[in-house]
C-alpha positions in Angstrom: -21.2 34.7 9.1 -17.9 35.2 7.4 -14.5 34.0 9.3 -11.3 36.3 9.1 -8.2 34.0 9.2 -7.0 30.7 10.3 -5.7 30.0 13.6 -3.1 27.0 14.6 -3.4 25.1 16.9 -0.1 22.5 17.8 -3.6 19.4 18.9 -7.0 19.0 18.3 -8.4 16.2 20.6 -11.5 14.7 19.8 -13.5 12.5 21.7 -17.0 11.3 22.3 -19.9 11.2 19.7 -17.8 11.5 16.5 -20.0 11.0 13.2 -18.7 10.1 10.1 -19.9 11.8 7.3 -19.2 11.3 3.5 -16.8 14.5 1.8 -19.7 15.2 -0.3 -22.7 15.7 2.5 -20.1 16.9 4.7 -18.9 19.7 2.5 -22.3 20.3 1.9 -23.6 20.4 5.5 -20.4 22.8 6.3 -21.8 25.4 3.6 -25.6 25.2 4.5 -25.0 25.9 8.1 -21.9 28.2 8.0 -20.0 26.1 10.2 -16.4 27.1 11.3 -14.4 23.8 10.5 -10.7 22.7 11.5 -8.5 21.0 9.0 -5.3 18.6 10.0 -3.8 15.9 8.5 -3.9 11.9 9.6 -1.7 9.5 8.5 1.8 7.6 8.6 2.4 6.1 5.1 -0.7 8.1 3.5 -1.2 11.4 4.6 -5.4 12.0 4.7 -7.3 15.4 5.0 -9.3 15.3 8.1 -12.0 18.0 8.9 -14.1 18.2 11.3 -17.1 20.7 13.1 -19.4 20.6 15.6 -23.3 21.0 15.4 -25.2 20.8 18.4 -23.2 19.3 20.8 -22.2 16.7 18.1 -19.2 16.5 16.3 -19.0 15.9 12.6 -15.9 14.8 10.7 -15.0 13.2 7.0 -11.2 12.0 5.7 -10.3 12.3 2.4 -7.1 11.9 0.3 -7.5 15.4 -1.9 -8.3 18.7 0.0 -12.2 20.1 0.0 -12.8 23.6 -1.6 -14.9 26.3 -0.1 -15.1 25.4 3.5 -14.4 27.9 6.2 -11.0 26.6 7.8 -10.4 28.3 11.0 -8.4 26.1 12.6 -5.4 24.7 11.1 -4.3 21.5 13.1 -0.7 20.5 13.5 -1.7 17.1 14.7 -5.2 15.6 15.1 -5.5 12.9 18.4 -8.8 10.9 18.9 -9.8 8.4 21.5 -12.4 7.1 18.5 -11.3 6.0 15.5 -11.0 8.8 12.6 
């Protein structure tokens, strides 16, 4: 399934079952299953990458300092809020 454009959205909250994920399996799990991901950025003093998607009712999410090629960004997150710990 191919995604046309990227949407913004001002928050993204995120809470319950939040799995962390290393970039490499998550960027790889993204791919295999055509998952729709959003993209926002954490940080005060270092800015991170955040990305996250859902699978099955759970909700999947990796940080990393340098953006990740090739996944299908739809949502484009001004600010990212969590009641877990990203």
């Amino acid at each position: 399934m191919k995604f046309k454009g990227v949407l913004t959205a001002s928050r993204v909250t995120v809470g319950g079952l939040a799995i962390k994920l290393n970039p490499y399996y998550f960027q790889q799990f993204a791919l295999r299953e055509y998952l729709p991901v959003v993209h926002g950025m954490k940080g005060i003093f270092t800015k991170h990458h955040v990305y996250l998607t859902v699978h099955e009712g759970m909700t999947f999410y990796t940080k990393v300092e340098d953006p990740l090629p090739g996944l299908q960004v739809v949502v484009e997150a001004d600010k990212i809020f969590s009641y877990v710990q990203l």
